[in-house]
C-alpha positions in Angstrom: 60.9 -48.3 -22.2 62.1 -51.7 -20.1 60.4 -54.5 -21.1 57.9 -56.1 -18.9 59.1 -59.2 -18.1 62.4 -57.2 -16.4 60.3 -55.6 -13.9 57.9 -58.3 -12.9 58.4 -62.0 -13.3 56.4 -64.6 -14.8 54.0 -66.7 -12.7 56.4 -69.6 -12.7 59.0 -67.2 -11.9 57.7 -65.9 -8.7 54.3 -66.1 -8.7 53.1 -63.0 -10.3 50.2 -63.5 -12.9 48.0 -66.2 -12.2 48.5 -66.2 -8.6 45.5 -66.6 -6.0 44.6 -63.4 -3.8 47.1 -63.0 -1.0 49.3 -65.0 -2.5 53.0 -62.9 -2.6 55.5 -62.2 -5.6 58.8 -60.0 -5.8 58.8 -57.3 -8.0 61.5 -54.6 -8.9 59.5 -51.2 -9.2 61.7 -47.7 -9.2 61.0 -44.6 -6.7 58.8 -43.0 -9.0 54.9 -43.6 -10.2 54.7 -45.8 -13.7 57.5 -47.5 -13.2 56.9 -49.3 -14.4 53.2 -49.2 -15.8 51.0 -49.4 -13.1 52.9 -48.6 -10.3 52.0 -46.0 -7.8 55.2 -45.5 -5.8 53.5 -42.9 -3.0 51.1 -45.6 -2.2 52.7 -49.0 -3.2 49.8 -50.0 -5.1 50.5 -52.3 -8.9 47.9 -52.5 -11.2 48.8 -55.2 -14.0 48.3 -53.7 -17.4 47.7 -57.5 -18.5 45.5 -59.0 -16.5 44.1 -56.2 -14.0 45.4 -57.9 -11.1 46.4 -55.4 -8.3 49.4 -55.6 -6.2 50.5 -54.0 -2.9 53.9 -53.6 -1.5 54.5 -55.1 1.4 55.6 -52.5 4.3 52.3 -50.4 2.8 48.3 -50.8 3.8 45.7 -49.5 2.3 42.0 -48.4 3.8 39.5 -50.6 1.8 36.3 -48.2 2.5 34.4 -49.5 -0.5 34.9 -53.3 -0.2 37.4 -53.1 -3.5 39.6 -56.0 -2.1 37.0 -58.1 -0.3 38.7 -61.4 -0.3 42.4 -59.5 0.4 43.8 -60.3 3.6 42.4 -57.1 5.9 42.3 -56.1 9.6 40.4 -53.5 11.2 42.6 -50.3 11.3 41.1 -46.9 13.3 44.0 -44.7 11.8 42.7 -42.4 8.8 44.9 -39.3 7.8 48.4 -37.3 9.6 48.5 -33.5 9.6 50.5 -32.3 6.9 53.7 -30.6 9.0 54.9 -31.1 12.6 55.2 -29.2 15.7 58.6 -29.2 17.9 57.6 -28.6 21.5 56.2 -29.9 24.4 52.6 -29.8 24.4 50.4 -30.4 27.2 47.3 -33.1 26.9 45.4 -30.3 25.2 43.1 -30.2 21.9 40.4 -28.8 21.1 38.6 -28.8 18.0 36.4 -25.4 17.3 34.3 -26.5 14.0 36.7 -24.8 11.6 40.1 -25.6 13.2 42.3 -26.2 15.8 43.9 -25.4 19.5 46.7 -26.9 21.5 48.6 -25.6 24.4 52.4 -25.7 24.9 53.8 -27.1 27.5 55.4 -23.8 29.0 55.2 -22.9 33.2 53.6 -20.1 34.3 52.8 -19.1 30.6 49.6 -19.3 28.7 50.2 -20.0 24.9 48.1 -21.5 22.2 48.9 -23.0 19.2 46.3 -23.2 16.5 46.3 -25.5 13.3 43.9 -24.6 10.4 41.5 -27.6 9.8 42.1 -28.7 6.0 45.7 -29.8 6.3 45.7 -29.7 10.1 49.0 -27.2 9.6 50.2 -25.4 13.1 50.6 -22.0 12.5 52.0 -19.4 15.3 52.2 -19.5 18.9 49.3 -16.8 20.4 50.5 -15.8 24.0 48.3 -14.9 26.1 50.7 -15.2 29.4 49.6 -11.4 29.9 45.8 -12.3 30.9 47.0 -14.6 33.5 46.1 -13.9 36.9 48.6 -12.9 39.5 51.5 -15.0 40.5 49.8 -18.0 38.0 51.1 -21.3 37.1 49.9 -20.9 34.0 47.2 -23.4 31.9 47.3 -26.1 32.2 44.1 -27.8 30.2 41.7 -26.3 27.7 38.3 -27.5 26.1 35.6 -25.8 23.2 32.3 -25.1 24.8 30.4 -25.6 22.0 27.4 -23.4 23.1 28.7 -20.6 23.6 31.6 -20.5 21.0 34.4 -20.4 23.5 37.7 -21.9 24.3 37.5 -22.5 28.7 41.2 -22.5 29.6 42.3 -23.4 33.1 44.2 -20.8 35.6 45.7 -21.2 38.9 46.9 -18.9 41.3 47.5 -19.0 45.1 45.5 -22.3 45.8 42.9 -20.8 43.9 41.8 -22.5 40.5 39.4 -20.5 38.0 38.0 -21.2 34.1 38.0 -18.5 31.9 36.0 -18.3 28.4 37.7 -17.3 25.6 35.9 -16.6 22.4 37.4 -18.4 19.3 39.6 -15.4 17.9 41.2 -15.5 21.7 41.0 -11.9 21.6 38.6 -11.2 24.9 37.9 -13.5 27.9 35.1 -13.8 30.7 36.3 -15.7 34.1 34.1 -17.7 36.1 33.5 -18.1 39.8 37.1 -19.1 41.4 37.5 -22.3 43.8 39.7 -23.7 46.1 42.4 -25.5 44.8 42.6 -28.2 47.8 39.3 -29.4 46.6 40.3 -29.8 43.0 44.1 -29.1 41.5 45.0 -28.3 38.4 44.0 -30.4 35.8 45.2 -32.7 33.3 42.5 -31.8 30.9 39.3 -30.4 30.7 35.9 -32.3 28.4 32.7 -29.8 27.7 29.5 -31.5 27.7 27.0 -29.6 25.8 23.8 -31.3 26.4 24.1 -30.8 30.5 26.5 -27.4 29.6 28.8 -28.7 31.9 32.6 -29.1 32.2 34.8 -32.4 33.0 37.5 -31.3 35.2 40.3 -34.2 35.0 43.0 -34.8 37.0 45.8 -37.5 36.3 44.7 -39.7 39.1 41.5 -40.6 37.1 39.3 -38.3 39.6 36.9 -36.3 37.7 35.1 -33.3 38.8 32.0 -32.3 37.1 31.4 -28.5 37.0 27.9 -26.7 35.8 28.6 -23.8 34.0 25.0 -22.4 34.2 25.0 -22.5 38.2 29.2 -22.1 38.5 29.3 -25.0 41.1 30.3 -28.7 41.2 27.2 -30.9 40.9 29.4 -34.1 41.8 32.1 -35.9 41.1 33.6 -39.7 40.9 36.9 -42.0 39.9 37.0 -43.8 36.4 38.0 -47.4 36.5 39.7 -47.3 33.3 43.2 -48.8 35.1 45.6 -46.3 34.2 46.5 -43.0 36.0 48.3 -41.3 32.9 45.4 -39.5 31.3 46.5 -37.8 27.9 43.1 -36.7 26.5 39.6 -36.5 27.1 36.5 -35.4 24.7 32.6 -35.7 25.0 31.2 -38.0 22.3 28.6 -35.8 20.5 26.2 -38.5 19.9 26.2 -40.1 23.0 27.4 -37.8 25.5 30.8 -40.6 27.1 33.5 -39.5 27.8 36.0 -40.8 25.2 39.6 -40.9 27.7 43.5 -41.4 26.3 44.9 -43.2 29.3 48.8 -43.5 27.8 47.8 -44.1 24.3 44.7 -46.4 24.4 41.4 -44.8 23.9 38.3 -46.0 26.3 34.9 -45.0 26.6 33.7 -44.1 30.1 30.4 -43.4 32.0 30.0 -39.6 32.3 28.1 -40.5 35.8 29.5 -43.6 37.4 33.3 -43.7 35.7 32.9 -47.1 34.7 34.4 -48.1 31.6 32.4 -49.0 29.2 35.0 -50.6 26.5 38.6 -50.1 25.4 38.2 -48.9 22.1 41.5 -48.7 20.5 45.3 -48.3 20.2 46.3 -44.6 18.6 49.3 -46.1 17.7 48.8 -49.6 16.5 48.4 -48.9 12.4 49.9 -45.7 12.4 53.8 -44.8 12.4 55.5 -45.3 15.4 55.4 -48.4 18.1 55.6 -46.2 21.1 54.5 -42.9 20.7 53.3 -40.3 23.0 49.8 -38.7 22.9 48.8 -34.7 23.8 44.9 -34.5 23.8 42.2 -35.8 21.9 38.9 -34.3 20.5 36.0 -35.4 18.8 34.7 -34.0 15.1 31.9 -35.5 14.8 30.3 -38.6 15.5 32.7 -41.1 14.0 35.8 -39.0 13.3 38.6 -38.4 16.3 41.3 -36.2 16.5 44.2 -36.9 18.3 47.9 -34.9 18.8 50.1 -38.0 18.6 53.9 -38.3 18.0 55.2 -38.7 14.2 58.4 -40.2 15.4 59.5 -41.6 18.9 61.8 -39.0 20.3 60.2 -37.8 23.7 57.5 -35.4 21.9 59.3 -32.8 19.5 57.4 -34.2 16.6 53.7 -33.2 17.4 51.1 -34.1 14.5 47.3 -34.1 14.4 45.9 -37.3 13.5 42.5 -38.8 12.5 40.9 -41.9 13.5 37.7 -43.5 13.0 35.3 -44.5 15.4 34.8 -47.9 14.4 37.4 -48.6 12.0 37.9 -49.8 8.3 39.1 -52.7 7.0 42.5 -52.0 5.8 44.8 -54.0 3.2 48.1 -55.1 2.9 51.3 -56.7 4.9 52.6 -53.9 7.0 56.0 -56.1 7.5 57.9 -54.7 4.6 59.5 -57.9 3.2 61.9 -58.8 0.3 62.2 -61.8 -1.8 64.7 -64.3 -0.4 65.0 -66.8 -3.3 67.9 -65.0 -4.9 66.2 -61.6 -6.1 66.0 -59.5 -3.0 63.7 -57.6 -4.7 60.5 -56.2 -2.6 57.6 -58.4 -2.2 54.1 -57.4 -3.0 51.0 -59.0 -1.8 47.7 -59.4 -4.2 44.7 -58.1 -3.6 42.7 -59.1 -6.6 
């Protein structure tokens, strides 16, 4: 076993032990956990078997849900958790979350095609076409949403200037349609928000109009224009709690008025303590409460790389330097930040 001393310096060396909290020291670690002692290499985490002190590598960040690190340098991070595999095609601004897992839609004309993802790992598993219950001459979907009273997916059709909803149950293995209407009125959508408590449906084109449908009566009860400044709508979901609409307008998340459109906050960035500076997003939808899902990009190469994502509501203070950084005193070794 290497001595200590060859893997992590002495305080007058570079500031390991003995150092105050956020204070920084280069250390030389290897690629694999316990080494040396201490060292998580998945997570970048140190924990000195001398002094307890604990270490992160710079480049990392850690979620600090418990208040471990309270005096460690933090920001507020929404990001939680990534799906465990990726998918490679274009997706349309599509999720919907069912209770026990997941739907998207690929981005396909004239085709109808769903692509589920099992809730645990969030893992996508085969495409389920269902181009054959299309009406005639279709466009295909275009936007789908889980109506969470009656255990349905409502999927958008259009045909002939004529849009229509149709009700899926979960297994997407039988459909009801709903009362047809003209497609001058409305358009296809960009994506589609169920409101349980009023059973209605957000119908939610890319302009920012939005078009509230009542199931129960199959009519529009009104409609109105969110102020949210951006035109390129990505996602919309119903917060459960409070009824908002939660809207992706490029990747920022707001909170609107489900009456007036106003916008009642700009909540967050998807992308700004996740992987990737400029990402692309494909739908959002709500698990509970304080937990959102999001499709979001895993690397920046024009959608091919299609993960779902968690984020909290509020967000938690997270840990760390997320600028990887090396020692420039002669070691170039990586440099570690402490938390305590």
């Amino acid at each position: 076993m290497s001595n200590f001393t060859t893997f992590f310096p002495s305080a007058g060396g570079g500031g390991g032990e003995g150092s105050g909290i956020n204070s920084y020291a280069p250390f030389k670690v290897g690629t694999t956990d316990n080494n040396p002692q201490g060292y998580i290499h998945s997570t970048g985490l140190y924990t000195n078997p001398v002094d307890s002190s604990v270490w992160l590598k710079t480049g990392s960040t850690a979620l600090d849900t418990t208040n471990t690190y309270p005096n460690a340098y933090s920001v507020l991070a929404h990001h939680l958790t990534d799906g465990s595999n990726t998918y490679g095609q274009g997706l349309r601004a599509a999720l919907t979350y069912t209770g026990t897992g997941f739907y998207a839609l690929r981005q396909i004309n004239s085709s109808t095609r769903f692509i589920p993802a099992d809730e645990a790992t969030r893992t996508w598993g085969s495409e389920i076409n269902k181009q054959s219950s299309q009406v005639s001459g279709s466009i295909g979907c275009y936007a789908i949403a889980y109506d969470s009273t009656a255990n349905g997916i409502l999927a958008h059709d259009w045909a002939s200037g004529v849009d229509i909803i149709r009700r899926w149950n979960t297994a997407l293995t039988t459909s009801t349609t709903f009362s047809t209407f003209a497609q001058t009125a409305n358009s296809q959508p960009r994506c589609l928000a169920y409101d349980e408590a009023n059973n209605n449906l957000f119908w939610i084109k890319s302009n920012g109009v939005v078009f509230i449908y009542d199931l129960t009566t199959e009519t529009y009860s009104s409609t109105f224009t969110m102020s949210i400044g951006t035109t390129d709508i990505q996602g919309a979901s119903v917060h459960p709690t409070t009824g908002n609409l939660w809207i992706v307008g490029t990747t920022t998340v707001h909170e609107v008025n489900p009456t007036t459109g106003a916008n009642i906050a700009t909540r967050f960035n998807l992308y700004a303590n996740s992987y990737v500076t400029n990402g692309l997003v494909r739908g959002i939808a709500w698990k509970d409460a304080d937990t959102l899902y999001a499709i979001t990009e895993k690397v920046g190469n024009s959608g091919s790389n299609w993960i779902i994502s968690s984020y909290d509501k509020d967000g938690i203070n997270t840990v760390g330097d997320a600028t990887a950084k090396t020692d420039s005193s002669g070691s170039a070794q990586p440099l570690f930040i402490k938390l305590k």
